[in-house]
C-alpha positions in Angstrom: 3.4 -16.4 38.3 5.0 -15.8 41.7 8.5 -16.2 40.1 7.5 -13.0 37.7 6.8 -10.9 41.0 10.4 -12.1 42.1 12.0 -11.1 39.1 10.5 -7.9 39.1 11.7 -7.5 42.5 15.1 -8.4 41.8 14.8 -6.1 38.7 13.8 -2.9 41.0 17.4 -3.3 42.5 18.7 -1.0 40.0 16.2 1.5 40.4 17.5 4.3 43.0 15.5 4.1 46.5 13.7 7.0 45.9 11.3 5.6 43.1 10.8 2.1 45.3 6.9 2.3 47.1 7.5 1.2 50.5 3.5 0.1 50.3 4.1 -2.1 47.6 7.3 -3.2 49.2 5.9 -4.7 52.8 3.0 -6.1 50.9 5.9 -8.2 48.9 7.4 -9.1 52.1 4.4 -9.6 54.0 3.0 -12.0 51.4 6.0 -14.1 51.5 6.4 -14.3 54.8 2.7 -15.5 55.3 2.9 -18.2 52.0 6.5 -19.3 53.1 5.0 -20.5 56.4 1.8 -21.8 55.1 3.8 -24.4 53.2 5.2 -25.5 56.1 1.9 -26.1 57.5 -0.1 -28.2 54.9 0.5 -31.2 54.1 2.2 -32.8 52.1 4.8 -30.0 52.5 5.7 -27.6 48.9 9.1 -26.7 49.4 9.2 -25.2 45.8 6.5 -23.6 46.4 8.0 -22.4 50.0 11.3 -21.0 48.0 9.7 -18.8 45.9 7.9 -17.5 48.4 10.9 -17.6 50.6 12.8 -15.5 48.3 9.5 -12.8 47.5 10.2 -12.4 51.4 13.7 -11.7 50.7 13.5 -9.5 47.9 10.7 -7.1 49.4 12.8 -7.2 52.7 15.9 -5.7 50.7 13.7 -3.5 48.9 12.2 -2.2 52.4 15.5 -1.9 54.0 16.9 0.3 51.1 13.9 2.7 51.0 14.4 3.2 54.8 18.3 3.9 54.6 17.6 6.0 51.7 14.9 8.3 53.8 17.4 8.0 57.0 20.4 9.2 54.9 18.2 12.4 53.7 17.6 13.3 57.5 19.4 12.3 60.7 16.0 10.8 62.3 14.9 7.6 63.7 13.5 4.6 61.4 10.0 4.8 63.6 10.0 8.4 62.4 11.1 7.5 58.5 8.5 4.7 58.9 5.7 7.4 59.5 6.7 9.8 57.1 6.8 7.2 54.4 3.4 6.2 55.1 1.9 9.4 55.3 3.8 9.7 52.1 1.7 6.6 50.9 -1.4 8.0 52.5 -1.7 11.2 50.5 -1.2 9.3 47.0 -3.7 6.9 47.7 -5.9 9.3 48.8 -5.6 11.2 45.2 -6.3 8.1 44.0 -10.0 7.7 45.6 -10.6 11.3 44.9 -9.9 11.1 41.5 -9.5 8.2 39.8 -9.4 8.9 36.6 -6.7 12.1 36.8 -4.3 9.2 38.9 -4.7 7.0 35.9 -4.4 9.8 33.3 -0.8 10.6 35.6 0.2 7.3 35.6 0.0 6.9 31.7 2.0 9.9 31.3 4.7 9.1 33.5 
């Protein structure tokens, strides 16, 4: 299942950097960065298990990276500053979300 979130990642490559979430994007790397240590950890060690989460690291780092290039090329600013901006950006679409549920799902379908 885990290889399916890593092709999908590597499949987001082509999309431009302005349709990439940057939430969805940390959570990939964060998640791999967690499970790829954990593997280490237990015993007996699950190196296959380690290199897909190794590589879900990898591919929501490069995803992350492009999404903040993309914001810094828009504006001459710092990355803290594109790093707030992007959340805020996050912020107010989940926000519509909890408000109103069923109009975000209604949006989603038609996009």
């Amino acid at each position: 299942m885990k290889w399916g979130l890593v092709l999908a990642g590597v499949s987001d490559f082509a999309r431009p950097a302005e349709s990439l979430s940057l939430s969805q994007n940390v959570a990939l790397m964060a998640t791999g960065l967690i499970w790829t240590r954990w593997c280490f950890v237990i015993k007996p060690r699950n190196i296959f298990l380690a290199s897909v989460n190794f590589l879900l690291f990898c591919v929501g780092a490069t995803q992350t990276s492009r999404i903040f290039l993309y914001h810094q090329s828009l504006k001459d600013s710092t990355l803290a500053e594109e790093a707030k901006k992007a959340a805020k950006e996050e912020g107010h679409i989940i926000e519509g979300m909890v408000k109103d549920p069923q109009g975000a799902l209604k949006r989603a379908e038609k996009a």
